[in-house]
C-alpha positions in Angstrom: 73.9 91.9 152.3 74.7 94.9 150.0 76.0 93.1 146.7 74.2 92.2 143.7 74.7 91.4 139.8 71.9 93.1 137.1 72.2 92.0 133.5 69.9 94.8 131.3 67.0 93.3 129.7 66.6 95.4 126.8 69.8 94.8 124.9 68.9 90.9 125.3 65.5 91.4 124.0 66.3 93.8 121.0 68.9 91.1 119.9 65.6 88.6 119.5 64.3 90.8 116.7 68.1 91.4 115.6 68.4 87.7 114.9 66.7 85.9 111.6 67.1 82.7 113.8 64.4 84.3 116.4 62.9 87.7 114.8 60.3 86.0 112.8 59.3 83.5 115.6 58.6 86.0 118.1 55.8 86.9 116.3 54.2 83.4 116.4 51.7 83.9 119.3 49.9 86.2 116.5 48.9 83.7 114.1 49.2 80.2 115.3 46.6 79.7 118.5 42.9 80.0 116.9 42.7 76.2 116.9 40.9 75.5 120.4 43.8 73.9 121.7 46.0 74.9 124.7 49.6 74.6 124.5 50.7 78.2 124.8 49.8 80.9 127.5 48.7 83.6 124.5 45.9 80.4 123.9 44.8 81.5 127.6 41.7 83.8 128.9 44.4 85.5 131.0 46.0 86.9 127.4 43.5 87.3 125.7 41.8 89.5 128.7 45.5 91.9 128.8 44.5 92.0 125.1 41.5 93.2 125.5 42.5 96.1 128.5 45.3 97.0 126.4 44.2 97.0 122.8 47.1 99.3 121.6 49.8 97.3 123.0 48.3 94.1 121.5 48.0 95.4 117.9 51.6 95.1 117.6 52.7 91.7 118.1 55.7 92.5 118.3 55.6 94.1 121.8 57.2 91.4 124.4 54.8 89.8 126.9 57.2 88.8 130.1 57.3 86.2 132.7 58.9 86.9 136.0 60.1 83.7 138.1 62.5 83.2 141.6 63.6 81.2 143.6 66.7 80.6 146.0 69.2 78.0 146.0 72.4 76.7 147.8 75.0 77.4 145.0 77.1 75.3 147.2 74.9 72.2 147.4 73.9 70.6 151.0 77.4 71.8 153.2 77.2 72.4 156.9 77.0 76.4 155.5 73.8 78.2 155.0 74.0 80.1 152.0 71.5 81.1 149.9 71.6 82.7 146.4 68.4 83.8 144.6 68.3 84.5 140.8 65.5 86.8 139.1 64.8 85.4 135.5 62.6 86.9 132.5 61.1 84.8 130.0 60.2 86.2 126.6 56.2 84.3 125.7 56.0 85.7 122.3 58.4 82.8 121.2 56.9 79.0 120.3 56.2 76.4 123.2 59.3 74.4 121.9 61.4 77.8 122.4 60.3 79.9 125.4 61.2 77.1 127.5 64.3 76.6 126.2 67.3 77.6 128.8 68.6 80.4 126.7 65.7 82.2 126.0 65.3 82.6 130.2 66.9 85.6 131.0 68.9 85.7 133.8 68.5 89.6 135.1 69.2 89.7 138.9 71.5 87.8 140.9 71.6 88.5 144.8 74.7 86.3 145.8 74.1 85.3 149.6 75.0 84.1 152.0 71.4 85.3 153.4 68.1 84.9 151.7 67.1 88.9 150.6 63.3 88.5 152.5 61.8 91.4 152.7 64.4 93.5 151.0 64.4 91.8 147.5 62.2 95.2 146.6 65.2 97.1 146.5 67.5 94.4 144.4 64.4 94.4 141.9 64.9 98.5 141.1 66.6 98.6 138.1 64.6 96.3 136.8 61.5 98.1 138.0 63.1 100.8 135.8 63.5 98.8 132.6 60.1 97.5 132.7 58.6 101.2 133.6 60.6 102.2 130.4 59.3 99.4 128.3 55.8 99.8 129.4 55.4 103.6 129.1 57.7 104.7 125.9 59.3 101.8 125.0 62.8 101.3 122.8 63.6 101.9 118.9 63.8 98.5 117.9 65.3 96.8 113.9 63.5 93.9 113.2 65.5 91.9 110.9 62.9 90.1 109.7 60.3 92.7 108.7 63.9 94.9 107.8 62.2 98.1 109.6 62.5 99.9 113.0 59.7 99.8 115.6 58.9 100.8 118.6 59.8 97.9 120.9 57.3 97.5 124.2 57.1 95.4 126.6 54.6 94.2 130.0 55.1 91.5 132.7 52.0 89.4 132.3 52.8 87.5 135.4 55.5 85.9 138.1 55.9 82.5 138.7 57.1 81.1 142.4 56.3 78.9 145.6 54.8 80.9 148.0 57.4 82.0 150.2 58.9 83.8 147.0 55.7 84.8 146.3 55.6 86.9 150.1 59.0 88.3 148.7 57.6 89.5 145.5 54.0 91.1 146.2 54.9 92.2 150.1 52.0 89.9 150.9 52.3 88.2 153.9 51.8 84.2 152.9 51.6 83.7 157.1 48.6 83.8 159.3 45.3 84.4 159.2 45.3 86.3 156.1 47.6 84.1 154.0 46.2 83.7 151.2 46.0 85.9 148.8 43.4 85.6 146.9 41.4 84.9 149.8 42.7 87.9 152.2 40.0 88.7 154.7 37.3 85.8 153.7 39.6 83.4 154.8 38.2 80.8 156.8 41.5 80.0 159.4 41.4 79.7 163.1 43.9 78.5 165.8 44.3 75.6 167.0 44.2 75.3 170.6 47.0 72.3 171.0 49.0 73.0 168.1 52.8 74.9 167.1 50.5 76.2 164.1 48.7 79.3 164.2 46.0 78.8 161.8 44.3 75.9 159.7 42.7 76.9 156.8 39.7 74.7 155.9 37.9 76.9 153.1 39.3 75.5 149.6 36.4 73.5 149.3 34.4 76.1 148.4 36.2 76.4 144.9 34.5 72.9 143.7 31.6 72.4 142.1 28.3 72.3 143.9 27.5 68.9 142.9 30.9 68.1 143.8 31.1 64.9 146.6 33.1 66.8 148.1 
């Protein structure tokens, strides 16, 4: 496997603050989630703690907060041929909960074509991507925003990715098999092997992230 399709991220995300239909929206995270209620990841702990690490990069609301999500498919539906295809999509969460969901706001960015699924080389597929975020991260991009009618110094951060675990192995170079397969976990897992079993391991610790007065 040696082929693969990339579609640049910032042009897509520059034409968000190019468009009157979307400039002024992305800036909705800044002023609509102080009522106690969550419907949006910036009404999160996990945002509000990125805001607080990187207090420069939240003063501008501007700057683009990124999801990351992937996950193969059989382009060809269930034929007697394995092939696999596996798409790499961005998701801008400045935008409204009735727009970041919405299917043109999810940035396709990396296609690998198939037939095989990429494993452990989808590290190498990611690089230019790699490369786009470094930029946006680090200097960022001259950005006109329509709305405001002034230039600004677009930046951007991947706040998380999103995937089953498998993907998630693909992702973070974790391995999601054996003893240590969780990753949150890693070495306080509690797994052992079972003695008449295909199975390696049984893992048989999650109940220690209940409640103490849990009945369970």
């Amino acid at each position: 496997m040696s082929k693969m399709y990339y579609f640049p991220l910032i042009p897509r995300l520059q034409r968000l603050y190019a468009s009157k239909a979307t400039a002024e929206e992305m800036r909705w995270h800044a002023s609509s989630t102080d009522n106690g209620v969550m419907r949006h990841p910036a009404d999160s702990p996990a945002w509000k703690h990125i805001n607080s690490i990187f207090p420069e990069f939240a003063l501008d609301c501007r700057n683009v907060r990124l999801g990351l999500s992937t996950d193969g498919f059989r382009p060809f539906g269930q034929s007697r041929k394995q092939y696999s295809s596996w798409p790499i999509i961005l998701t801008p969460y400045n935008l409204p909960p009735w727009l970041c969901m919405k299917g043109h706001f999810m940035f396709l960015t990396v296609l690998v074509p198939g037939p095989r699924n990429p494993k452990d080389k989808l590290d190498a597929f990611l690089q230019p991507l790699i490369d786009e975020l470094k930029q946006l991260w680090e200097v960022g991009v001259s950005t006109y925003d329509i709305s405001l009618k002034q230039n600004f110094q677009m930046r951007a951060m991947l706040m998380w990715t999103i995937s089953d675990f498998p993907a998630y192995a693909m992702l973070s170079g974790w391995s999601t098999a054996g003893r240590l397969a969780c990753p949150y976990c890693m070495e306080n897992s509690d797994a052992f092997t079972l003695e008449k079993s295909g199975k390696q391991s049984w893992f048989d610790n999650h109940r220690k992230f209940l409640p103490m007065n849990h009945p369970f």
